[in-house]
PyMOL Python script that loads the backbone (N, CA, C, O; Angstrom):
from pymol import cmd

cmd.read_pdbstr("""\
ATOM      1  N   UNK A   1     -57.020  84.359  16.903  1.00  0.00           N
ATOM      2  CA  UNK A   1     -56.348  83.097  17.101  1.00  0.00           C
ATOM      3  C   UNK A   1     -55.380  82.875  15.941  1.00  0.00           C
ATOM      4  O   UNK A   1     -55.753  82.996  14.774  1.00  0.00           O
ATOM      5  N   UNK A   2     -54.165  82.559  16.269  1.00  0.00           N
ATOM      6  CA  UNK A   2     -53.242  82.114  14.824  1.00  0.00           C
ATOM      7  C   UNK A   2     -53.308  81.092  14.891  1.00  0.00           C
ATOM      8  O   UNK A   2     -54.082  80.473  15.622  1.00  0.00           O
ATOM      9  N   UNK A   3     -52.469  80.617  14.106  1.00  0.00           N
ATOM     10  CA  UNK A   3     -52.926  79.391  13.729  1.00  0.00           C
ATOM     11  C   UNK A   3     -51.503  78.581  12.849  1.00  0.00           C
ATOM     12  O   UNK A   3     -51.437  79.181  11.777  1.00  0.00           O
ATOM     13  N   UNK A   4     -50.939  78.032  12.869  1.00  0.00           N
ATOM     14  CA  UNK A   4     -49.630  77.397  12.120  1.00  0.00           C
ATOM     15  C   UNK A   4     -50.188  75.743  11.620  1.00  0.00           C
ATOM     16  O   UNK A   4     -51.162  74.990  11.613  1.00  0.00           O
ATOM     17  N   UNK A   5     -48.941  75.856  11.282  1.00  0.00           N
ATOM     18  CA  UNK A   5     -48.956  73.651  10.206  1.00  0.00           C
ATOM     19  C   UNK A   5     -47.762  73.159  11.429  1.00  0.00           C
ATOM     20  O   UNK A   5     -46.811  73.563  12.097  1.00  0.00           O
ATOM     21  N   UNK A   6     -48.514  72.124  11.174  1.00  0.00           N
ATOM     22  CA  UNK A   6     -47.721  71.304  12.199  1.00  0.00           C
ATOM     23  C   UNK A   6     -45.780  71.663  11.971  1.00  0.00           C
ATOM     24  O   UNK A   6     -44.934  71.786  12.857  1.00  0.00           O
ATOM     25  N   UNK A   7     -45.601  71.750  10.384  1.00  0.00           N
ATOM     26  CA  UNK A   7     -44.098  72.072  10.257  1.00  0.00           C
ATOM     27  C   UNK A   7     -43.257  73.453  11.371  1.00  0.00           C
ATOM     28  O   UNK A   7     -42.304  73.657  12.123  1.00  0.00           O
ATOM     29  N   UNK A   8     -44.634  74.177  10.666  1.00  0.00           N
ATOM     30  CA  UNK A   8     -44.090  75.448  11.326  1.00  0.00           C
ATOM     31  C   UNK A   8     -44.026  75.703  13.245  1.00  0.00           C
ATOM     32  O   UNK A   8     -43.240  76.362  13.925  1.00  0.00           O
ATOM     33  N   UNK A   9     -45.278  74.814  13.655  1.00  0.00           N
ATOM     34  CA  UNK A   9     -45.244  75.267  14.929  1.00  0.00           C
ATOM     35  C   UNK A   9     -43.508  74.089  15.380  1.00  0.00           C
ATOM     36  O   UNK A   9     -42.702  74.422  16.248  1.00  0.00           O
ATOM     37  N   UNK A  10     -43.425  73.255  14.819  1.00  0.00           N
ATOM     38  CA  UNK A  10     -42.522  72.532  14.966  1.00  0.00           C
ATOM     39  C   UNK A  10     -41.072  73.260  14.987  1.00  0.00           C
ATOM     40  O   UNK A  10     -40.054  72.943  15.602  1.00  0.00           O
ATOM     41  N   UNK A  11     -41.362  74.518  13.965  1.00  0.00           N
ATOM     42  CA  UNK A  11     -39.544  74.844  13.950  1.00  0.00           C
ATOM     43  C   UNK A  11     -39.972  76.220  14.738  1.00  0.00           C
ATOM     44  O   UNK A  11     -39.061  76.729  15.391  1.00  0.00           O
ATOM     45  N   UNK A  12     -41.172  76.850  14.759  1.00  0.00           N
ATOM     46  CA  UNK A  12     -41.438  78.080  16.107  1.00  0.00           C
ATOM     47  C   UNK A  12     -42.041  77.702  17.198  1.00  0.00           C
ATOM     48  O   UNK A  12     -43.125  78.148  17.574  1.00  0.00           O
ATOM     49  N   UNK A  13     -41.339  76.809  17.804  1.00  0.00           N
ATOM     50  CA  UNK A  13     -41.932  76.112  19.117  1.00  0.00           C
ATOM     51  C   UNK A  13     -42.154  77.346  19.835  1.00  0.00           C
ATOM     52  O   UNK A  13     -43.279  77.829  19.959  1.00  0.00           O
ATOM     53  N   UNK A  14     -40.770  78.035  20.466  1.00  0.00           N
ATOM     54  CA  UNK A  14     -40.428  78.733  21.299  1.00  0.00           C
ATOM     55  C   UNK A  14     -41.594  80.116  21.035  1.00  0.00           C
ATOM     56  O   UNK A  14     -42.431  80.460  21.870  1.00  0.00           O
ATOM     57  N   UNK A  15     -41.402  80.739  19.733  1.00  0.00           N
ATOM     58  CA  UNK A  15     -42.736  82.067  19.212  1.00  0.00           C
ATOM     59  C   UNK A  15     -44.066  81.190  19.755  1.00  0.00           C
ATOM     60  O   UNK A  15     -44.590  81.635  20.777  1.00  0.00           O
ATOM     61  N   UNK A  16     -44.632  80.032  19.184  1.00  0.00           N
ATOM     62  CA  UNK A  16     -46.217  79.670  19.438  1.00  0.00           C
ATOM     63  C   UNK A  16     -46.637  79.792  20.970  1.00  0.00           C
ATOM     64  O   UNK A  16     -47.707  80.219  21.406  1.00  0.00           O
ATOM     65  N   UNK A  17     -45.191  79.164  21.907  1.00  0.00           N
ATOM     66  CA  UNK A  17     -45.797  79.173  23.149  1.00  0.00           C
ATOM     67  C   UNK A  17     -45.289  80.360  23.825  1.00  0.00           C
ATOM     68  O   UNK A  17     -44.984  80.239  25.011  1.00  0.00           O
ATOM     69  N   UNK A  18     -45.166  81.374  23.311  1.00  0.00           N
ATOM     70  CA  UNK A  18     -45.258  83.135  23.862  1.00  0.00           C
ATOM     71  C   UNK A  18     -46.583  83.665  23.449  1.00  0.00           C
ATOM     72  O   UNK A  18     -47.362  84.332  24.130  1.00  0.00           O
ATOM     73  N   UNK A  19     -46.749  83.135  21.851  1.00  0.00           N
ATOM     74  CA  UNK A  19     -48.142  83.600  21.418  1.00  0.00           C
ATOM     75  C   UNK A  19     -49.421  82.683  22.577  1.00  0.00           C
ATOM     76  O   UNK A  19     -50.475  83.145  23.014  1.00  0.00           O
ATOM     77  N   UNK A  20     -49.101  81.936  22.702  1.00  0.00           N
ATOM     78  CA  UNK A  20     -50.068  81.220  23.378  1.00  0.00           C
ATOM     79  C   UNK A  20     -50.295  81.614  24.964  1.00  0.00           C
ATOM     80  O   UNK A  20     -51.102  81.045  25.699  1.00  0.00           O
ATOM     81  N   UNK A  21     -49.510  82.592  25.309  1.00  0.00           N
ATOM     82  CA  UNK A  21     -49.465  83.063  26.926  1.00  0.00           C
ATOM     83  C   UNK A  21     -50.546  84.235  26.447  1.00  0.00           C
ATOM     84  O   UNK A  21     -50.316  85.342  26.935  1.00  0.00           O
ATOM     85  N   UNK A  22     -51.433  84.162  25.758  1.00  0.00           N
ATOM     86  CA  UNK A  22     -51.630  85.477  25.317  1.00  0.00           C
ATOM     87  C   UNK A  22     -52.940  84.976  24.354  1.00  0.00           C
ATOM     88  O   UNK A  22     -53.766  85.879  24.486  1.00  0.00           O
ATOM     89  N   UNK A  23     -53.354  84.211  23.682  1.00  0.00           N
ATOM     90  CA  UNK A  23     -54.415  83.973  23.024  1.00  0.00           C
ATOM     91  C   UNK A  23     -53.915  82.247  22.730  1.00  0.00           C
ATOM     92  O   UNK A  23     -52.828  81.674  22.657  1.00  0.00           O
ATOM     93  N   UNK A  24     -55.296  81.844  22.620  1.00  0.00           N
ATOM     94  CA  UNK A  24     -55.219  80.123  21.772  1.00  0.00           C
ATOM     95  C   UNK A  24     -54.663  79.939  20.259  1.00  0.00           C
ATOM     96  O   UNK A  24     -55.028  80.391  19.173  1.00  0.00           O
ATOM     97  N   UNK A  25     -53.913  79.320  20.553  1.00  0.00           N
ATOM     98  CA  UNK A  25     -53.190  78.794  18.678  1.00  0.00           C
ATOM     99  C   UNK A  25     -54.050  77.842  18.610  1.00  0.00           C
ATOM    100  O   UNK A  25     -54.812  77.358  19.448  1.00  0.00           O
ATOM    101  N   UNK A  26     -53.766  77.532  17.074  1.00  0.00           N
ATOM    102  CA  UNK A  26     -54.414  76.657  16.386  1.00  0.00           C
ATOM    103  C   UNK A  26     -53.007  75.997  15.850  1.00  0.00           C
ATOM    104  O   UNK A  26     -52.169  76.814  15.468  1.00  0.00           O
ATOM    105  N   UNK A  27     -52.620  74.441  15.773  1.00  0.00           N
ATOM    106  CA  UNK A  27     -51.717  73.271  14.750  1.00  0.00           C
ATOM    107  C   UNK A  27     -52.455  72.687  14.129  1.00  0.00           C
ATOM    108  O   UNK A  27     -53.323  72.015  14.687  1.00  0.00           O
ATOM    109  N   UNK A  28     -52.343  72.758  12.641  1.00  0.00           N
ATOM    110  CA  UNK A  28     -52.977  72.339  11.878  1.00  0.00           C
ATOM    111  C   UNK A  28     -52.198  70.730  11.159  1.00  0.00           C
ATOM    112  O   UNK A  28     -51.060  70.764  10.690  1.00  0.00           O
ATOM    113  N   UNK A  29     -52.960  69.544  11.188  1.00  0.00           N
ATOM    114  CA  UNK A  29     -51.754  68.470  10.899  1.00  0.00           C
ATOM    115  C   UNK A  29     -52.320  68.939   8.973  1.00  0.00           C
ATOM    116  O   UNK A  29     -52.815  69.866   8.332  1.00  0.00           O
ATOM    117  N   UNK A  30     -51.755  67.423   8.787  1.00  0.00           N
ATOM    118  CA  UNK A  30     -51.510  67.332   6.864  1.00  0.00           C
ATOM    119  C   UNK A  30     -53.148  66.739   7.125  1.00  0.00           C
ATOM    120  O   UNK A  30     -54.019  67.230   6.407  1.00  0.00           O
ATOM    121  N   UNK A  31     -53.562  65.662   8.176  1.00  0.00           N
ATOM    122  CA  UNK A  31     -54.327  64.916   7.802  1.00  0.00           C
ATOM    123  C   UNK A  31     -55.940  65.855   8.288  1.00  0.00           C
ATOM    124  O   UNK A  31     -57.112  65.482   8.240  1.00  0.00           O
ATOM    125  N   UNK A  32     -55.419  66.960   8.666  1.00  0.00           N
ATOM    126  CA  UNK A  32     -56.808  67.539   8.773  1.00  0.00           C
ATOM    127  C   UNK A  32     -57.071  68.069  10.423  1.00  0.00           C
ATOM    128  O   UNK A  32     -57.499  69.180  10.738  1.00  0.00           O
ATOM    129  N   UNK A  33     -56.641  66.811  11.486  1.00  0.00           N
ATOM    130  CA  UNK A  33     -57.014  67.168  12.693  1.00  0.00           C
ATOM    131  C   UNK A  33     -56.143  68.576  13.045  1.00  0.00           C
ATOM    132  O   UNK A  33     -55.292  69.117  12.340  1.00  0.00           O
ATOM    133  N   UNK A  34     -56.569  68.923  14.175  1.00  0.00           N
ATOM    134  CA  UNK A  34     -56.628  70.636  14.726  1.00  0.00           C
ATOM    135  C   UNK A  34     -56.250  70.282  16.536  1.00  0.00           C
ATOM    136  O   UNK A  34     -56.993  69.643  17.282  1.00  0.00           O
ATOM    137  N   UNK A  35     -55.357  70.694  16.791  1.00  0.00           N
ATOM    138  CA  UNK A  35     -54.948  71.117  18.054  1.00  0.00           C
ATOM    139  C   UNK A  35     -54.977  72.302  18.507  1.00  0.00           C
ATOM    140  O   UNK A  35     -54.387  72.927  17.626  1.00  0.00           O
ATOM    141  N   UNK A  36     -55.274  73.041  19.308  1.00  0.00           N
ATOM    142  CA  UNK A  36     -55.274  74.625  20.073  1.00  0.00           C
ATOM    143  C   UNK A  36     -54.659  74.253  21.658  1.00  0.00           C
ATOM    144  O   UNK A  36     -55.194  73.461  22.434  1.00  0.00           O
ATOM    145  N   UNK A  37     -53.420  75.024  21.917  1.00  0.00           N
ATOM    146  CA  UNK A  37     -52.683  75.069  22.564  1.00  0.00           C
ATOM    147  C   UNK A  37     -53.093  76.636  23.202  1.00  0.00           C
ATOM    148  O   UNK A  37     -53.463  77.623  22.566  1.00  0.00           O
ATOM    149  N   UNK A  38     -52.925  76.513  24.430  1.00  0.00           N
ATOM    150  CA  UNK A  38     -53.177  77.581  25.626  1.00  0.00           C
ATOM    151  C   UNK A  38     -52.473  77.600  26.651  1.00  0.00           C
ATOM    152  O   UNK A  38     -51.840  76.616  27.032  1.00  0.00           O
ATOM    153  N   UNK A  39     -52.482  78.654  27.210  1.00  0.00           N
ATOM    154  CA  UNK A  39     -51.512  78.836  28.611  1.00  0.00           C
ATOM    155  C   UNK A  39     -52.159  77.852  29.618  1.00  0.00           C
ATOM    156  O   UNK A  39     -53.263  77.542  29.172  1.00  0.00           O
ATOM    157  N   UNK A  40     -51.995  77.446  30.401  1.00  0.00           N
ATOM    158  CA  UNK A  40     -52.684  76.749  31.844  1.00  0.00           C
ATOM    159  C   UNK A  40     -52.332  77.493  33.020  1.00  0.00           C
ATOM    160  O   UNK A  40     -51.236  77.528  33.579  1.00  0.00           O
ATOM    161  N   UNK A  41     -53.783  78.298  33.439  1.00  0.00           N
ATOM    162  CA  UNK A  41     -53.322  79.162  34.725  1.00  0.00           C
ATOM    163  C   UNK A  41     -52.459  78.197  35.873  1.00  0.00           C
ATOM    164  O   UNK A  41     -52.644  76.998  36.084  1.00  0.00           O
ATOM    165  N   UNK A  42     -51.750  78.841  36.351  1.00  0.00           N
ATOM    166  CA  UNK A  42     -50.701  78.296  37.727  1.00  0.00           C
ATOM    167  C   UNK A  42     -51.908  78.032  38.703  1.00  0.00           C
ATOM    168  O   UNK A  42     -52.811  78.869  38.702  1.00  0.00           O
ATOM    169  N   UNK A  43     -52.010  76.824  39.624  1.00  0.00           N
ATOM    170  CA  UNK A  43     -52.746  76.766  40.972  1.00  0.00           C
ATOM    171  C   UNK A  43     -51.998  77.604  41.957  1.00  0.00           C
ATOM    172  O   UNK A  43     -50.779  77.621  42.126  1.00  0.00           O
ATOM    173  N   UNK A  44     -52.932  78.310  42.593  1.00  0.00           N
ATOM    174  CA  UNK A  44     -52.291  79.510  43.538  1.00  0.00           C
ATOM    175  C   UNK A  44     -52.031  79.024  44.569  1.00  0.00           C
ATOM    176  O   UNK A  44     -51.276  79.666  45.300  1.00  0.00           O
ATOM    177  N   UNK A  45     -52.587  77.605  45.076  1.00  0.00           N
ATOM    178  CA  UNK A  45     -52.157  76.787  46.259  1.00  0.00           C
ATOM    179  C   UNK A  45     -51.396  75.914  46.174  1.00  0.00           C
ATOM    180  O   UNK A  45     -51.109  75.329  45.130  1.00  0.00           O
ATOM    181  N   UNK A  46     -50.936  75.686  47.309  1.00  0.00           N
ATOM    182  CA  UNK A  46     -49.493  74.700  47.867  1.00  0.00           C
ATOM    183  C   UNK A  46     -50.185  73.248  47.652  1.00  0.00           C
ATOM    184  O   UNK A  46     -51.314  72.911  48.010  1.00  0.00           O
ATOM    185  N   UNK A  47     -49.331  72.576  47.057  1.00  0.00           N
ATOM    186  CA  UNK A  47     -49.688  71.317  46.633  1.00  0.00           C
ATOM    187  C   UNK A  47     -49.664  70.450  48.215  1.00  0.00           C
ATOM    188  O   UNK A  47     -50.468  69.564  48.502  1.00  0.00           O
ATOM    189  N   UNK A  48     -48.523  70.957  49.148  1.00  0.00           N
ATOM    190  CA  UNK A  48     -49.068  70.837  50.318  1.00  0.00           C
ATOM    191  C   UNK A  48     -50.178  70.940  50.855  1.00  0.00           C
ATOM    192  O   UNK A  48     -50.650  69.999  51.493  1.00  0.00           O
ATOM    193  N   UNK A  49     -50.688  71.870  50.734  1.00  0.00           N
ATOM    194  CA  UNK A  49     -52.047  72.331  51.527  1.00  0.00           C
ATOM    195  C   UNK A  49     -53.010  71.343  51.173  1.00  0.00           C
ATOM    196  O   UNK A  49     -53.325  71.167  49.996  1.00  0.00           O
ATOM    197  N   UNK A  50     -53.499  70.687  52.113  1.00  0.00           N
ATOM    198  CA  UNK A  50     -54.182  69.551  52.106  1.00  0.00           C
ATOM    199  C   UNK A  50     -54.886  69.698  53.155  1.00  0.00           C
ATOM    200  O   UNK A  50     -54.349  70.295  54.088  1.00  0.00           O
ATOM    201  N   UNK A  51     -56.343  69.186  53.333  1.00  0.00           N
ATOM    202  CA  UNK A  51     -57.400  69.316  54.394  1.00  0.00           C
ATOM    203  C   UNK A  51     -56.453  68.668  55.779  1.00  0.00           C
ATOM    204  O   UNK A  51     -55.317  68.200  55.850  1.00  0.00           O
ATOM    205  N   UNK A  52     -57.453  68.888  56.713  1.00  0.00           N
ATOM    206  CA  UNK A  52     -56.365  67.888  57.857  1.00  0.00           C
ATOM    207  C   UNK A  52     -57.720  67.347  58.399  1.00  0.00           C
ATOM    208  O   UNK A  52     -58.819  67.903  58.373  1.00  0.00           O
ATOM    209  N   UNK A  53     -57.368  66.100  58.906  1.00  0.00           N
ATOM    210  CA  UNK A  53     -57.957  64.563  59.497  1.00  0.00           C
ATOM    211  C   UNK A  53     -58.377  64.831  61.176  1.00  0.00           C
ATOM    212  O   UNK A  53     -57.548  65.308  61.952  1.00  0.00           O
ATOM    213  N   UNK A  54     -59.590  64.506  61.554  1.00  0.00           N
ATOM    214  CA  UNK A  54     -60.006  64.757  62.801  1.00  0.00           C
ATOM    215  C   UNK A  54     -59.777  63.013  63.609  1.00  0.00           C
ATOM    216  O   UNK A  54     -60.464  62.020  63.370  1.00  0.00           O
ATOM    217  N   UNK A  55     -58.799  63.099  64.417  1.00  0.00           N
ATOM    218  CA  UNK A  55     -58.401  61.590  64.775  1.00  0.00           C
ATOM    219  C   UNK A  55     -57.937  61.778  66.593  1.00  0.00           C
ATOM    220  O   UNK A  55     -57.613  62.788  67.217  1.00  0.00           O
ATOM    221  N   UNK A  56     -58.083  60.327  67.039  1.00  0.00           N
ATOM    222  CA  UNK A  56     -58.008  60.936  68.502  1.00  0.00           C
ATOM    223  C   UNK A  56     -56.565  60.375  69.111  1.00  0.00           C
ATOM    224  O   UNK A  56     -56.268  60.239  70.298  1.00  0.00           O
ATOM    225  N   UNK A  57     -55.618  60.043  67.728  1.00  0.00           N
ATOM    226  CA  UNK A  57     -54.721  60.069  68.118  1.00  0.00           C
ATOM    227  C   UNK A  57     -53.664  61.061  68.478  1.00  0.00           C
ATOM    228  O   UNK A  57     -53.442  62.038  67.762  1.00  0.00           O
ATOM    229  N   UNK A  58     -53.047  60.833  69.520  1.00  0.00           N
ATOM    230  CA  UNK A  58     -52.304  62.096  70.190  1.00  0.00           C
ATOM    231  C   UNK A  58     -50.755  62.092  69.545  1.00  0.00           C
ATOM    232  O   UNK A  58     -50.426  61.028  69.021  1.00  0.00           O
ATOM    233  N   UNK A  59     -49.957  62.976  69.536  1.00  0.00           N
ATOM    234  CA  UNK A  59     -48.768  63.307  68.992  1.00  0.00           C
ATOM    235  C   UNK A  59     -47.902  62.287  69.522  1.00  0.00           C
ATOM    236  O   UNK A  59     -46.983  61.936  68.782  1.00  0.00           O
ATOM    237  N   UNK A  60     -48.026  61.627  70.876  1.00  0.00           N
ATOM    238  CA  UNK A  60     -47.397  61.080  71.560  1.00  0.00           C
ATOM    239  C   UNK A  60     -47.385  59.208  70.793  1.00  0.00           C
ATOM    240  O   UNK A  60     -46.403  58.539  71.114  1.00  0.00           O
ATOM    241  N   UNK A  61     -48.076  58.761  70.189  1.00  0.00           N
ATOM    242  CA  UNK A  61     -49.193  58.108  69.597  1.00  0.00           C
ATOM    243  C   UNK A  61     -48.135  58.227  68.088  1.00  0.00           C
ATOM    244  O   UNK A  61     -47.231  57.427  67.847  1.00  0.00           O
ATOM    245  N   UNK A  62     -48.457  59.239  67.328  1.00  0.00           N
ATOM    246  CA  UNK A  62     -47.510  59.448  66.389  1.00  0.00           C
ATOM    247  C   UNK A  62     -46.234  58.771  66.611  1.00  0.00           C
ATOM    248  O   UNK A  62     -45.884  57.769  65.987  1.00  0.00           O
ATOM    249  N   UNK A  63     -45.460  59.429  67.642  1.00  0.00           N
ATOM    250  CA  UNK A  63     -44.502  59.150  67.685  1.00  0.00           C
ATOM    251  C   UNK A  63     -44.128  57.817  68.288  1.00  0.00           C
ATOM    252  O   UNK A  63     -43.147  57.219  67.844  1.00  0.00           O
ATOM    253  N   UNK A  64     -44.776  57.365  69.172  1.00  0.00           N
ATOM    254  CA  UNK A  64     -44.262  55.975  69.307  1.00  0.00           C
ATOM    255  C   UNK A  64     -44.629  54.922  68.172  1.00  0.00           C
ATOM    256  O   UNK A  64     -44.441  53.735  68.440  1.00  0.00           O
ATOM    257  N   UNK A  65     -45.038  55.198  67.169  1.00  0.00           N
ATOM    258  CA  UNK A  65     -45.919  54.185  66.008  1.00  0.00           C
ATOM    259  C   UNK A  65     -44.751  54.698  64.988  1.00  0.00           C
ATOM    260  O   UNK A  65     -44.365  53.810  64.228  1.00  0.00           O
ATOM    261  N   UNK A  66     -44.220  55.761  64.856  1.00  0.00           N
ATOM    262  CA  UNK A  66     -42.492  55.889  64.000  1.00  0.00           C
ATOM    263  C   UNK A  66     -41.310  55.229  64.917  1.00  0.00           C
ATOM    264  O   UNK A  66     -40.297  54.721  64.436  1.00  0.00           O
ATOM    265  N   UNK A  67     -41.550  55.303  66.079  1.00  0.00           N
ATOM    266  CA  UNK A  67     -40.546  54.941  66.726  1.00  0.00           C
ATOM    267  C   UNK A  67     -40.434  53.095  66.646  1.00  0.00           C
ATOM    268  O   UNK A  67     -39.536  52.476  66.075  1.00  0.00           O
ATOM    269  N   UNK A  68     -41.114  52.749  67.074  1.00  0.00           N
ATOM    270  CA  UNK A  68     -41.763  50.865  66.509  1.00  0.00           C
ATOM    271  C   UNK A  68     -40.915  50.861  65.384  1.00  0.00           C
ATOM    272  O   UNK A  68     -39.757  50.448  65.323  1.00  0.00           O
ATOM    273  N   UNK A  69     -41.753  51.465  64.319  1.00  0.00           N
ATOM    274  CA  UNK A  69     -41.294  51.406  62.657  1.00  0.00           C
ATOM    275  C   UNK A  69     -39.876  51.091  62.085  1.00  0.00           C
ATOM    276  O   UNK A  69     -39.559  50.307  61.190  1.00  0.00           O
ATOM    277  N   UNK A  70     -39.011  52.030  62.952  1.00  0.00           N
ATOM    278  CA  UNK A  70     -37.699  52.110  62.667  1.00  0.00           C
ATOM    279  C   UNK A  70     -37.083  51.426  63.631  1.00  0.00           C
ATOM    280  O   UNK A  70     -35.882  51.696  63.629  1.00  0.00           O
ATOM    281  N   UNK A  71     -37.397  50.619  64.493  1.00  0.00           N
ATOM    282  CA  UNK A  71     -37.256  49.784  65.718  1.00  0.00           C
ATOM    283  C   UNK A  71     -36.771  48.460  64.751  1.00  0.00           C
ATOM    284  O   UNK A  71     -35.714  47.848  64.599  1.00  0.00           O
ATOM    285  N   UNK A  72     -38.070  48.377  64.219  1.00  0.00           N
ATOM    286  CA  UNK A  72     -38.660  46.702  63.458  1.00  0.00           C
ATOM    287  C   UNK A  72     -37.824  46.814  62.005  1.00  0.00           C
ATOM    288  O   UNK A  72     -37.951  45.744  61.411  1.00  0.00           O
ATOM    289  N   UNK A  73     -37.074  47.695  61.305  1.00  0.00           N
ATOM    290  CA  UNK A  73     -36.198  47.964  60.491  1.00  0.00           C
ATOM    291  C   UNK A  73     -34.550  47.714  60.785  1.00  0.00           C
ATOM    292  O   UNK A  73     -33.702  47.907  59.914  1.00  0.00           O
ATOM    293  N   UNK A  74     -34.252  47.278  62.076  1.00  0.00           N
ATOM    294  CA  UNK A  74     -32.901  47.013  62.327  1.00  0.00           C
ATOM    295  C   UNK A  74     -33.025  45.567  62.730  1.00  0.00           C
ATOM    296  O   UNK A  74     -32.023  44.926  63.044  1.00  0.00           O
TER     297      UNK A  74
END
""", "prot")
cmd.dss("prot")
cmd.show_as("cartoon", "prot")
cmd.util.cbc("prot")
cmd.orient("prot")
């Protein structure tokens, strides 16, 4: 793990977060506290992808309840 001062990770932003695709840093402040910075794996799923709803409304149903909507908007 490396490890920098708050100065330094400050002026090697760009080096810490290459080192950090790759192992945990350590920022060290003046006053003592400790930060460790890490990569965050990517979610492999579509932020779309969402469960789907069991309902007994029909498509037809859908659409006349948008159709209303934009009816009651003019």
């Amino acid at each position: 793990m490396k490890a920098f001062t708050y100065s330094e990770a400050r002026q090697n932003l760009a080096k810490l977060l290459k080192l950090a695709q790759d192992e945990d840093v350590e920022i060290r402040r003046r006053d003592g506290s400790v930060f460790v910075v890490h990569l965050k794996e990517r979610e492999s799923r579509s932020p779309f992808d969402v469960p789907g709803i069991k309902t007994a409304a029909t498509t037809e149903d859908i659409l006349e309840a948008i159709r209303e909507t934009r009816e009651s908007r003019n």
